[in-house]
N, C-alpha and C positions, 0 to 999 in steps of 0.2 A: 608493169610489175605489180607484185600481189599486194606492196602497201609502198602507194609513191610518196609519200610524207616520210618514210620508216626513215632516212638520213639526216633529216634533220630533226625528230623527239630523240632519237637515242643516239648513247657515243659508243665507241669501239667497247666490246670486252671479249677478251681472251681468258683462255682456263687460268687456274691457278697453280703452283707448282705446288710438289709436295714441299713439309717443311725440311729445312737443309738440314738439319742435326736427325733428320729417319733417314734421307733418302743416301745419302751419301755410305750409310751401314748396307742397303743392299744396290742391286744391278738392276733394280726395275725403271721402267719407264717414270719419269720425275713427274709427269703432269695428272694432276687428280680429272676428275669426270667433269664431263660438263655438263649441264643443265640443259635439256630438250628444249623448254621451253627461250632458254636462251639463247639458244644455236637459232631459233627461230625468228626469234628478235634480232640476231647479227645478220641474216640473211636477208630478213626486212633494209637493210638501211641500202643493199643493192639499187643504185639508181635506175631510173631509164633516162641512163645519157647517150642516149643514141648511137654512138658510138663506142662500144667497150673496149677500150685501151687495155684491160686486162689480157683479151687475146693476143696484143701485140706485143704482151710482155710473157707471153704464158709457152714458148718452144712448141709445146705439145697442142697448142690451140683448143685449150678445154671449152667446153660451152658453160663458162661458170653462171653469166647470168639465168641462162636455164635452169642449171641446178638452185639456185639460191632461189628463184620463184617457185621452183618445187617443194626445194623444203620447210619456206615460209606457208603452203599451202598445204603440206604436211603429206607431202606425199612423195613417200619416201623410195619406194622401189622405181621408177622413174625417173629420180631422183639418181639413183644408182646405174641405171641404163645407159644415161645423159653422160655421167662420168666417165666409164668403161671403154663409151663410145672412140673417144680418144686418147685415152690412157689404160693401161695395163693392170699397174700395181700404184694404184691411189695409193693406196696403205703404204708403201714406202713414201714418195713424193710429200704426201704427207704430214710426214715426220721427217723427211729426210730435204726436202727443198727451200731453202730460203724464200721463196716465195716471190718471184717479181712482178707476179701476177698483180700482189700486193701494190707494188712500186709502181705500177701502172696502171692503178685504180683510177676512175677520174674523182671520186671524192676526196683521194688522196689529194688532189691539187690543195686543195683550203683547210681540208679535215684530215683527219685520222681514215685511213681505207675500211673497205670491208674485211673481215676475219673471213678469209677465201681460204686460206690452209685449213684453219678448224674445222669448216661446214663440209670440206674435201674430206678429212679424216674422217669425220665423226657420221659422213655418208655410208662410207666403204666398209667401216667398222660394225654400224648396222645391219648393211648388208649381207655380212657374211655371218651377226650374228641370228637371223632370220632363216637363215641358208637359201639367199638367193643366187649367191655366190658358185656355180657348180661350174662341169667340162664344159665345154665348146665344143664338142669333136667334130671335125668335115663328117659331112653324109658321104661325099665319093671321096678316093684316095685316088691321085694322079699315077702314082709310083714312079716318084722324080725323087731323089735322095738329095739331099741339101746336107753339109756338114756345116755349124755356128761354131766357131775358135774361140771359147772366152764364155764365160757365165754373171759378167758383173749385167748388169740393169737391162744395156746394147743388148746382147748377147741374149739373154731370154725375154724381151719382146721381142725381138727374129725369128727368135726360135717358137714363141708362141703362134704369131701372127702364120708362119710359113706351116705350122703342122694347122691351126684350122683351115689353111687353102689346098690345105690333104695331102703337101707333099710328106716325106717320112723324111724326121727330122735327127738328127743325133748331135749332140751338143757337148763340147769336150772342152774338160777345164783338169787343169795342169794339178791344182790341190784337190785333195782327199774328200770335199764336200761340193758343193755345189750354188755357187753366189755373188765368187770374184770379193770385192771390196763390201757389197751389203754382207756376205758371212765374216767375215776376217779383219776388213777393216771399221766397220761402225760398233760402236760398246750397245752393249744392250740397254743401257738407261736410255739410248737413243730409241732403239726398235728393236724391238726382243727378236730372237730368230723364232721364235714358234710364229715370226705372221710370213717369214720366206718361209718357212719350210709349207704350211696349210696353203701357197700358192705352187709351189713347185710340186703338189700331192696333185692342183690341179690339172697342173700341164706333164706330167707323165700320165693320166688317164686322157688330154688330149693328143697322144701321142708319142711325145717327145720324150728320146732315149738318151737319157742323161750318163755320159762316160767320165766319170775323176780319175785323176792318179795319170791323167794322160797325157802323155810328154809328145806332146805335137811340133813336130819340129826335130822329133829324137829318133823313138819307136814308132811314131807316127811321121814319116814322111811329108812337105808339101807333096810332090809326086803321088802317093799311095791316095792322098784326099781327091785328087784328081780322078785317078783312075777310078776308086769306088764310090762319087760322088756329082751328080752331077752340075753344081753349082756349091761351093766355099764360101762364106762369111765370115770373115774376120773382125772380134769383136774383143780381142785383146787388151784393151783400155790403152793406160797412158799411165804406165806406174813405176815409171824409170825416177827416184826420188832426187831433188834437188842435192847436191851435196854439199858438205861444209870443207871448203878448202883452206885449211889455218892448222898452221904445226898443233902437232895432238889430235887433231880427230880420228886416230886411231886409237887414241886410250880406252882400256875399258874402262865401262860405264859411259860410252858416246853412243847411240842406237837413233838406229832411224824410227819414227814413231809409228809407222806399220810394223814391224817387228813388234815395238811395245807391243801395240794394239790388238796383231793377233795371236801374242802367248796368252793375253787374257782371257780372250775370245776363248780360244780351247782350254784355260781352263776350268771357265763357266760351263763348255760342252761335255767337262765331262772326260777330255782327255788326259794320258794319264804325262803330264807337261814336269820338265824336268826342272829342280828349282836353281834359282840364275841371280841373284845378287845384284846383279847387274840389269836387270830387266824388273828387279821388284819394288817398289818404292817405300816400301814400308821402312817408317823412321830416317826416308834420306832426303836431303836438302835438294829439291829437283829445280831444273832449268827450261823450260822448252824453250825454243827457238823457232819463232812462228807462229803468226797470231790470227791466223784463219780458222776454219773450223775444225780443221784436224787437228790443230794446237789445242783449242779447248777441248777437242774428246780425250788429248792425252792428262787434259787438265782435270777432268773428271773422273779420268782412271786413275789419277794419281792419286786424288780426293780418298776415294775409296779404298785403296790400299795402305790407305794409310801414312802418306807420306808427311815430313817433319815441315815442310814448307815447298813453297809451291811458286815458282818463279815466269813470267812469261815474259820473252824479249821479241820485239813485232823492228825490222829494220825503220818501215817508213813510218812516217810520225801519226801522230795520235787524230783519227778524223773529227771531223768536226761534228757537234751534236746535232744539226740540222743538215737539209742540203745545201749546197752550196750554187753559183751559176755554171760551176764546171760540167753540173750533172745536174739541170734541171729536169722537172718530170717530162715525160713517163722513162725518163730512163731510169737505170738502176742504181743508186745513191751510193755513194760512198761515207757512208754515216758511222760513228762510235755505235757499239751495238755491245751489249751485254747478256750472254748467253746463260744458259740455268747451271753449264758448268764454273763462269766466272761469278756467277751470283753465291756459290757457294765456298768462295773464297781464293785465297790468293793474290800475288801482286801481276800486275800490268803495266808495263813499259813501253816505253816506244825509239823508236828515232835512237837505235843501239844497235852498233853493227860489233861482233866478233872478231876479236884480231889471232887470240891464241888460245889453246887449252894446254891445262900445266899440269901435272900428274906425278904420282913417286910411285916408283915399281911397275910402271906400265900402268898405273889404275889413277883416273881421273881424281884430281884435290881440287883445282881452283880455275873460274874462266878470266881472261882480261878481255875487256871490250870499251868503246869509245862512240863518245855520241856522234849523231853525225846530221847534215844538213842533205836535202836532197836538191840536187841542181840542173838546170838542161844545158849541156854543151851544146856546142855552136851545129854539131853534125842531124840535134834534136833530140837524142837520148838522154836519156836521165841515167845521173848516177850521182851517188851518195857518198859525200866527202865528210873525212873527216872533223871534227873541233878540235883545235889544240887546247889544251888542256882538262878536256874531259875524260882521259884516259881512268876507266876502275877496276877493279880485280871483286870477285864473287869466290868465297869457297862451296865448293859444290861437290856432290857425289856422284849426281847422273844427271845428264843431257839429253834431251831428244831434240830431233832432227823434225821440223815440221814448215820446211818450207817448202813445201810445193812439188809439184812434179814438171819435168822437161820435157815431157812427150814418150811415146811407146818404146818397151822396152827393145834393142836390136834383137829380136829372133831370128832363128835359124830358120824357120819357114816362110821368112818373106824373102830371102836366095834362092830357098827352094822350088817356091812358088814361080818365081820371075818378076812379084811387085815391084813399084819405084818408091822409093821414099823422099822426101824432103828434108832439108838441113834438119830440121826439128826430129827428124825419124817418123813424121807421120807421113800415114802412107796413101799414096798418090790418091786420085779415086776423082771420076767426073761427077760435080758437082749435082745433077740431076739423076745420073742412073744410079750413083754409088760405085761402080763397076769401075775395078782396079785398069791399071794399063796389062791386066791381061783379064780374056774370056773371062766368063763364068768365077769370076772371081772378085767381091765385092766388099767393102767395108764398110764398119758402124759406129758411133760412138767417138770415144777420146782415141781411139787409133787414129780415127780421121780428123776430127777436129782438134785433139791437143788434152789436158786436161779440161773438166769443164762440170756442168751439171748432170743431177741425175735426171732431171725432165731433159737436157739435150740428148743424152745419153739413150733414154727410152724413143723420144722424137725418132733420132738415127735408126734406133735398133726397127720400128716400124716402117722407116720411108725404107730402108735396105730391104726390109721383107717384101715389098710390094714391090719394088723394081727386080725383085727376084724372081719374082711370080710374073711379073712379064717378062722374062727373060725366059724362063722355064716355058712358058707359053711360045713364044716366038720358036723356039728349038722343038 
């Protein structure tokens, strides 16, 4: 390594946020610049511990400690080659991955980890501001037509990887833009859309024919993908949303928090979004339900528009501030964690399960809910009994819904097609090839595995591409 001392003279630093009383008035990204010279010093404390437990925590198997030698010896486009190598869109991951890279530092055993996200961003951000950043295009085109189902993370590394191995790619997504969950479902204080849209400007000059508005499964046939394709990818995520089963979750003012998520989304873009009372929080008493990170993004959109107060109810109880032996290292901790949306205010609960929603005129007034312990029955599942006498009522004007997803949604083009699915609706697929239980037809991402990350998500979208390419090859 370029300074083997660097882990023990210096301790972890990360950026600084912006302060909460600016950032919260606009949509920008919360975190201020970092210091070159700093970034270089966090990249110093990179060990040589012989073994980098970071790749084992890292999906995508980035070569972090190569990158962090490089850019402690300031060498930055190399730096950026090293990244790219195995990842797509740093720039999302980024900003958008929790990081278990992190979690599986080995400094982290005794210490505080390396800042691996930061030196990942602040790589790729370089990069493309140098314009090292350009197409890929193949030199030869095969003339093999591939069709990618789905534009979230999966879905355009597929479709990257597959148009630079020359086949002719076209990539069809059901909404009006092009990005799945990174356009619609992330706020821009997370990641602005102008860093997807400057990657997707690259990969239509690599090739790839991007189709929206396209109802696959409707107007588009499984069948007709067959016929004029020859190889399918399905890359339709997993965004079937948990739901809340308790009289009243149909009152207005109940929403699932991707509805929130992307009225705002559009209309930051500019769309011309019809206004909803019910989807706006300005001046209302809000509740989410759900304390992952889709809870805090609906907690920071809330922030922003203003809302009168700002409630989050998490069912399992409150993690513990360190780790624990349930989850020792290198795995991935189950720790209290306070994101730059909960920094910016708000209450945090826990161990609060929802029994009723209570409403006058069809439109939400009040929640009642009851603390609750979590238990393991004797068959080994857990589940989450009530306290008697914890029962409380909350007056409230709007709810979101942020618990999670159950797996891919039932389309109509996995009938069509002839896939198998599993009780979860995810859809069948041999673990090595990717390749569905029928031909030429292949899956990527949270369709196949379930909800999950955007580095798995990317991971899938490339291993699917390369067993396509040897499929395409074999044929």
């Amino acid at each position: 390594m370029g300074k083997p001392t660097g882990f023990l003279e210096l301790t972890r630093e990360t950026p600084t946020r912006r302060p909460v009383d600016q950032r919260v008035k606009d949509w920008e990204e919360v975190y201020e610049p970092f210091p070159v010279a700093s970034l270089r010093a966090q990249a110093s404390r990179c060990m040589d511990c012989g073994i980098p437990f970071c790749h084992q925590g890292c999906p995508l198997g980035n070569l972090i400690p190569d990158w962090n030698d490089l850019i402690y010896r300031d060498r930055w486009k190399e730096a950026a080659a090293r990244l790219h190598a195995t990842n797509n869109f740093p720039e999302f991951t980024g900003r958008l991955c929790p990081a278990p890279c992190e979690a599986a530092c080995v400094l982290g055993i005794n210490d505080l980890p390396v800042t691996i996200k930061q030196v990942e961003v602040s790589i790729i951000d370089h990069a493309f501001e140098q314009g090292w950043v350009v197409p890929e295009p193949a030199p030869v085109r095969t003339g093999k037509k591939v069709a990618v189902v789905g534009s979230g993370p999966a879905g355009l590394a597929a479709a990257q990887q597959l148009a630079r191995q020359g086949h002719d790619v076209v990539l069809f997504e059901r909404a009006d833009r092009i990005g799945g969950l990174l356009r619609y479902g992330i706020p821009d204080f997370k990641m602005h859309r102008r860093l997807l849209d400057r990657r997707l400007e690259q990969m239509q000059a690599e090739g790839v024919e991007f189709r929206t508005s396209a109802d696959v499964g409707g107007d588009i046939s499984g069948e007709q993908l067959r016929k004029d394709f020859d190889a399918v990818c399905l890359a339709v995520g997993a965004t079937q949303p948990r739901a809340l089963t308790v009289p009243g979750a149909d009152l207005k003012g109940v929403a699932m928090a991707m509805t929130y998520l992307e009225r705002q989304n559009r209309i930051i873009a500019g769309d011309d979004v019809a206004a909803d009372p019910f989807l706006d929080a300005a001046g209302k008493r809000v509740i989410i339900l759900g304390g992952g990170d889709t809870g805090a993004d609906c907690l920071g959109t809330a922030h922003r528009q203003g809302a009168a107060s700002v409630k989050q109810f998490e069912i399992a109880a409150r993690p513990p501030d360190s780790r624990s032996p349930a989850d020792p290292w290198p795995q991935w901790p189950n720790i209290y964690r306070v994101s730059a949306a909960h920094e910016e205010g708000g209450e945090r609960d826990y161990a609060i399960m929802t029994t009723k929603l209570e409403g006058e005129n069809g439109v939400l007034k009040r929640l009642h809910a009851v603390r609750v312990e979590m238990v393991k029955k004797d068959n080994g599942q857990i589940a989450f009994e009530p306290i008697a006498g914890t029962e409380f009522t909350e007056d409230v004007d709007l709810v979101f819904l942020a618990m999670g997803f159950t797996g891919p949604e039932p389309l109509p083009v996995f009938q069509q097609l002839g896939v198998e699915c599993d009780a979860a609706g995810r859809v069948k697929a041999d673990p090595v090839t990717r390749q569905t239980t029928v031909p030429g037809v292949f899956v990527a991402g949270d369709a196949r595995r379930g909800a999950s990350l955007i580095v798995w998500a990317i991971a899938e979208g490339r291993q699917a591409a390369e067993q396509i390419g040897k499929y395409l090859e074999n044929r």
